[in-house]
C-alpha positions as CSV (number, residue, x, y, z in Angstrom):
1,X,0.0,0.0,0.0
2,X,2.8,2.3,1.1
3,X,4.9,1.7,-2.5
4,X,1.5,2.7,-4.5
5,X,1.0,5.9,-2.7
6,X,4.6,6.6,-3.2
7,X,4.3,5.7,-7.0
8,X,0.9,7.9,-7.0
9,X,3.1,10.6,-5.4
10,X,5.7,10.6,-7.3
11,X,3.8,10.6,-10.8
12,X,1.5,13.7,-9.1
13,X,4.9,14.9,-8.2
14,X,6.5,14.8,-11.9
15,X,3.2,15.8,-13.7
16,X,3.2,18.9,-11.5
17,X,6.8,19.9,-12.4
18,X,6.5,19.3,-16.3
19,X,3.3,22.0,-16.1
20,X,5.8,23.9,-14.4
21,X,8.8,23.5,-17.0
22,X,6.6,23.6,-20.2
23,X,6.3,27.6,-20.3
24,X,10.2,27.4,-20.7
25,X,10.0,25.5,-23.4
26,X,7.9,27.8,-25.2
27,X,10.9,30.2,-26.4
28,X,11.8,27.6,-28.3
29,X,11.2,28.4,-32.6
30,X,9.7,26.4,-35.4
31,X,10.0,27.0,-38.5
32,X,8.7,25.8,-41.9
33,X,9.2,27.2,-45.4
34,X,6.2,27.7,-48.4
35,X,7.2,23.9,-49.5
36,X,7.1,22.6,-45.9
37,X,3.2,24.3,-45.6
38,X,2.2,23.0,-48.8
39,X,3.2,19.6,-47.9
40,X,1.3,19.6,-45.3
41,X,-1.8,22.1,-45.3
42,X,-1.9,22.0,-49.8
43,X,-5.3,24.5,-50.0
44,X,-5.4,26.0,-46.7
45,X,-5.0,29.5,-48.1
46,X,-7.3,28.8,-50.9
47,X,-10.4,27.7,-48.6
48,X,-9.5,30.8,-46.0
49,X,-12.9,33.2,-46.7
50,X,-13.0,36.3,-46.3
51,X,-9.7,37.7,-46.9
52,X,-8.8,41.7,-47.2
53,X,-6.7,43.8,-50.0
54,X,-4.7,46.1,-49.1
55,X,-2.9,48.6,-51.6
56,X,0.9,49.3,-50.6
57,X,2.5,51.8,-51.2
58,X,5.4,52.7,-53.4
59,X,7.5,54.4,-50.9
60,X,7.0,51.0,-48.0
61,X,9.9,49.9,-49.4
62,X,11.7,51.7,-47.5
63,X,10.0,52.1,-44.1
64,X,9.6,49.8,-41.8
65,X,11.6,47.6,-39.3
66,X,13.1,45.8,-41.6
67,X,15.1,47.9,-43.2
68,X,19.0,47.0,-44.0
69,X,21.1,49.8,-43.7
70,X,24.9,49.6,-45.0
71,X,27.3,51.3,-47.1
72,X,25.4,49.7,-50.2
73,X,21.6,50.6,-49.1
74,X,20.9,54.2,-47.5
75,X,18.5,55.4,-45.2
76,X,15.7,57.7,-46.8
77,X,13.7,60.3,-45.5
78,X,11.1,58.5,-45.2
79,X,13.0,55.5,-43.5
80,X,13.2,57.7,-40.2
81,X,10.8,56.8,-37.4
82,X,7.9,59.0,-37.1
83,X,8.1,58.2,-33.3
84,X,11.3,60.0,-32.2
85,X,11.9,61.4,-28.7
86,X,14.3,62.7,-26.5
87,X,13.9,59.9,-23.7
88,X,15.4,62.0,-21.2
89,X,12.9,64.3,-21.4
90,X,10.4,61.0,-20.9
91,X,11.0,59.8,-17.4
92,X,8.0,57.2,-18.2
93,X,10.8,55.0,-20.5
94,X,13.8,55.8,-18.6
95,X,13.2,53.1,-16.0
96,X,15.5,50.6,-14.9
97,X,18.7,52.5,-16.9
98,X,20.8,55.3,-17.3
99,X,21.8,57.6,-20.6
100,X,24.7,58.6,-21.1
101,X,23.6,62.5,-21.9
102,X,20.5,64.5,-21.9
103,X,20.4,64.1,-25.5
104,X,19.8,60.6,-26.3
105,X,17.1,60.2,-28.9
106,X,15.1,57.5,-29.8
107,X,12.1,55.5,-31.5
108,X,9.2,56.1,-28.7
109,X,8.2,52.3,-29.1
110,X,11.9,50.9,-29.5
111,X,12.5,52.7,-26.1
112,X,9.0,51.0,-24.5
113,X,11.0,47.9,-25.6
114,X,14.1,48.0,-24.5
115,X,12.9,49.5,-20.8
116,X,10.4,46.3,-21.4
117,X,14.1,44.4,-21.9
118,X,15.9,45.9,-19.2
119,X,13.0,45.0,-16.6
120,X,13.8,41.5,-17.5
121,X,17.3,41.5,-17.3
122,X,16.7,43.1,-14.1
123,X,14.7,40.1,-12.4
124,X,18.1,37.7,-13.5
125,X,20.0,40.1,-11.3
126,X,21.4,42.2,-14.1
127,X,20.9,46.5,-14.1
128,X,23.8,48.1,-15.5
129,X,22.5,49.3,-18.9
130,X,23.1,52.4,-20.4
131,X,22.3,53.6,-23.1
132,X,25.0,56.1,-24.9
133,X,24.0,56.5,-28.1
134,X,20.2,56.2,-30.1
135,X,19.3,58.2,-33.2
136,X,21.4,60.6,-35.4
137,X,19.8,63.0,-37.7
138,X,21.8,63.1,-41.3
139,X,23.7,66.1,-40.4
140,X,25.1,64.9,-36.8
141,X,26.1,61.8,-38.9
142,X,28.2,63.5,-41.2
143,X,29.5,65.3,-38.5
144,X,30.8,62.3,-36.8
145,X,31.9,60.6,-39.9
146,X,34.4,63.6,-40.2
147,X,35.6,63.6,-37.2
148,X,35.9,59.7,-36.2
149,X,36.6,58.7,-40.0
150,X,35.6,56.2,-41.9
151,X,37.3,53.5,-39.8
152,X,35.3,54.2,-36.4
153,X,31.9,55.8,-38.2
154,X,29.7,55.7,-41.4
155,X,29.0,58.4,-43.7
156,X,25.5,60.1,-42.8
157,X,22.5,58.1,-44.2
158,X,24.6,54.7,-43.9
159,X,24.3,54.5,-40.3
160,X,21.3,52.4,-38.8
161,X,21.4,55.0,-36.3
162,X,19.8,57.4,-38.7
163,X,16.4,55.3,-38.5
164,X,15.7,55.6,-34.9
165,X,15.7,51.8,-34.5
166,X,19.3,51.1,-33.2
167,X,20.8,52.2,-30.6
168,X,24.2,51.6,-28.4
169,X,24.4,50.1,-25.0
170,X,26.9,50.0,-22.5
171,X,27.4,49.1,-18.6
172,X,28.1,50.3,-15.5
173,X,29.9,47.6,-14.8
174,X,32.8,47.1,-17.3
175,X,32.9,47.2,-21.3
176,X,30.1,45.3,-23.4
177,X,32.4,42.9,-24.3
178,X,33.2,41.6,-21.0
179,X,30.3,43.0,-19.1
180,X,27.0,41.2,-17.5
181,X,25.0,43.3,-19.7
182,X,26.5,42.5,-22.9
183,X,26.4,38.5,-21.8
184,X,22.7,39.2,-21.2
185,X,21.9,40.9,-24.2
186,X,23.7,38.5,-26.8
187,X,21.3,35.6,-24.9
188,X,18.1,37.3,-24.6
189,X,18.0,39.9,-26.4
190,X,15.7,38.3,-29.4
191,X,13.4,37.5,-26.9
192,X,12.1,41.0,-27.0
193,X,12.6,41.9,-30.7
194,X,15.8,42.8,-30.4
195,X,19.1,41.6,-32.4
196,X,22.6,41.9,-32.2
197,X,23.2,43.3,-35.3
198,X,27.1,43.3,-35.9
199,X,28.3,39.4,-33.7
200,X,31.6,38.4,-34.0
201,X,31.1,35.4,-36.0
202,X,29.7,37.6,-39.0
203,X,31.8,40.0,-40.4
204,X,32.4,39.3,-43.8
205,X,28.7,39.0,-43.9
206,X,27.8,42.3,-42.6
207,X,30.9,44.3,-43.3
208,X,31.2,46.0,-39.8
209,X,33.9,44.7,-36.7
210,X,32.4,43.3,-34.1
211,X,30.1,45.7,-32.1
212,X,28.9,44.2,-28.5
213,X,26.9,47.3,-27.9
214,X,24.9,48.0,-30.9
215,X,21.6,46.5,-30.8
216,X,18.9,46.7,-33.4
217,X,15.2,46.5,-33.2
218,X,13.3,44.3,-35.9
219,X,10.7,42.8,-33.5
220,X,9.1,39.3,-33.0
221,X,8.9,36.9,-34.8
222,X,12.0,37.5,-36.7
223,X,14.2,38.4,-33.7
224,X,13.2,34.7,-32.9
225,X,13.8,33.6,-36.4
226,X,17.1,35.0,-36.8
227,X,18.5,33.5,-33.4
228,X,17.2,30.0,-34.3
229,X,19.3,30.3,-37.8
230,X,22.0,32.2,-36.5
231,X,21.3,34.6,-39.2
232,X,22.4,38.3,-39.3
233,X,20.0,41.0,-40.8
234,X,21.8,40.0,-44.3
235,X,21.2,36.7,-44.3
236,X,17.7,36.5,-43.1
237,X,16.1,38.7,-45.7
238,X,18.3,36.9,-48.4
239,X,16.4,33.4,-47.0
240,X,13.1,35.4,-46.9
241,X,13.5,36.6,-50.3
242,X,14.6,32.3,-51.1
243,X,11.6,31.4,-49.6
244,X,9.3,33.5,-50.3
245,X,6.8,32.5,-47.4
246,X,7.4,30.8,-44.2
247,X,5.7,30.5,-40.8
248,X,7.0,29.9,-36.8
249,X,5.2,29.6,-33.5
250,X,7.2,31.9,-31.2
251,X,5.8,31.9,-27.9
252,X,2.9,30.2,-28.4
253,X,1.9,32.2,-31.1
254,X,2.0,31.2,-34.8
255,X,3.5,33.8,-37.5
256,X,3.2,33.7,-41.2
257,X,5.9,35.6,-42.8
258,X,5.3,36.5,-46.5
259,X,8.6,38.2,-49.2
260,X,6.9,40.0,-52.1
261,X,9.1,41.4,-54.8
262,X,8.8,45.4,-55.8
263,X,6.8,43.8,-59.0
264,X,4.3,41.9,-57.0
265,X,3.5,44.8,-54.1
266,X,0.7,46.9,-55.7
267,X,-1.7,45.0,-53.5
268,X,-1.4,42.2,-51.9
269,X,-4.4,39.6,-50.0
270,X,-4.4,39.2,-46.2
271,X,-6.5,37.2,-44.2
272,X,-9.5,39.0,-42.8
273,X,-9.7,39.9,-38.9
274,X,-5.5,39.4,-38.5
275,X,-3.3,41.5,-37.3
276,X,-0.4,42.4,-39.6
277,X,2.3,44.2,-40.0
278,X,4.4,45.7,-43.3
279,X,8.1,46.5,-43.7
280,X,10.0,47.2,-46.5
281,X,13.7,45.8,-46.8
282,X,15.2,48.9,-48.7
283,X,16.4,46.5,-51.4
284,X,13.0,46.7,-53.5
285,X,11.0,44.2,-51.8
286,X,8.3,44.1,-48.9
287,X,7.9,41.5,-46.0
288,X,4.4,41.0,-44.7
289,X,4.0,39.7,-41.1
290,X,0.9,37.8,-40.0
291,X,0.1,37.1,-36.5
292,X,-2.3,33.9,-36.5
């Protein structure tokens, strides 16, 4: 009798702990190209009712997260965030870090999210971020491209700095590249839609030395998508534009990430009563993200 209540026990015991571990397991990223989902759902997009048009616009080529910015493809004027703010004069998203001047300025909803970041780190026992640098207009760029030179800076408009989305982070504690923080952030950063945008495994892909600091926002799922792959911005909008469609459950939730070509974007279907979002990838193409 003893040994079946202890058997009983133990199963109650180890049921209760894999409800506890699951939700761990969640951060965890599948992926399946456009051959993998016809495989396996051929005609589920064809028997979705009720889908929407929507009309794009010439110009969404180049706005969005999305964006790549290098010494090949520039930032336009209508690349820069609508959304920028000083966030010192915003005490409401300087929680849990410090800037580095009074002058810091930044995307309104990239600084939501990174203060959303920072609170995170902040619960594994890490709160040394700082944040010294966020967005450049075109003329502070050229300034520091004269006075840095071209080893140390980019000329103005090829800077992901000038889009409001990127921004440099450093520590109270030591520099990036030895720092807690910069552990934390090369980890967990995609979590919150946040990549590393120049590692130190990818430099003949993306051109740039190694930057611990400099963080990008592209958001969820491809933050996700990209750490599964081990892809830098490069390389994962050269596989989306391979592709052409593929979906991942990130957190639960399932994404359908669609490439159009320029030739292909005057309007495009969407399923009815999802929310989406549009980015172009300044190279003459569009990516358009699903949430199931």
């Amino acid at each position: 009798m003893k040994k079946r209540v202890f058997v009983l026990l133990f199963m109650l015991g180890l049921c209760y702990l894999i409800f506890k571990i699951e939700p761990f397991f969640q951060d965890q990223v599948k992926i399946q190209s456009l051959k993998q989902i016809v495989n396996e759902s051929a005609g589920l997009q064809k028997a979705s009712a009720g889908n929407d048009t929507i009309v794009i616009a010439k110009d969404q080529i180049h706005r969005g997260d999305l964006l790549l910015v290098n010494k090949q493809f520039a930032v336009r004027e209508e690349s820069v965030r609508a959304d920028i703010v000083n966030i010192f004069d915003r005490q409401d998203l300087m929680k849990g870090y410090g800037v580095l001047d009074s002058n810091i300025l930044l995307s309104e909803e990239v600084a939501q999210r990174f203060m959303d970041m920072v609170a995170a780190a902040a619960k594994d026992g890490i709160d040394g971020f700082l944040i010294s640098s966020g967005y450049r207009d075109f003329e502070k760029q050229s300034s520091l491209y004269e006075e840095m030179g071209a080893d140390y800076a980019l000329p103005a408009g090829n800077s992901e700095h000038n889009l409001g989305l990127s921004l440099d982070v450093g520590s109270t504690q030591s520099k990036m590249s030895e720092a807690p923080e910069g552990r934390w952030i090369e980890k967990n950063a995609w979590k919150y839609g946040f990549i590393l945008r120049y590692p130190k495994d990818k430099i003949d892909i993306t051109g740039i030395e190694y930057e611990p600091w400099h963080i990008r926002y592209v958001g969820l799922p491809h933050s996700a998508i990209m750490h599964e792959r081990n892809d830098a911005l490069e390389e994962y909008l050269s596989f989306l534009r391979q592709e052409k469609k593929i979906t991942a459950k990130v957190k639960g939730k399932k994404y359908t990430v669609s490439f159009y070509p320029e030739s292909d974007i005057r309007m495009i279907e969407l399923p009815a009563n999802k929310a989406y979002e549009i980015s172009g990838d300044n190279m003459g193409g569009i990516i358009v993200t699903v949430r199931e």
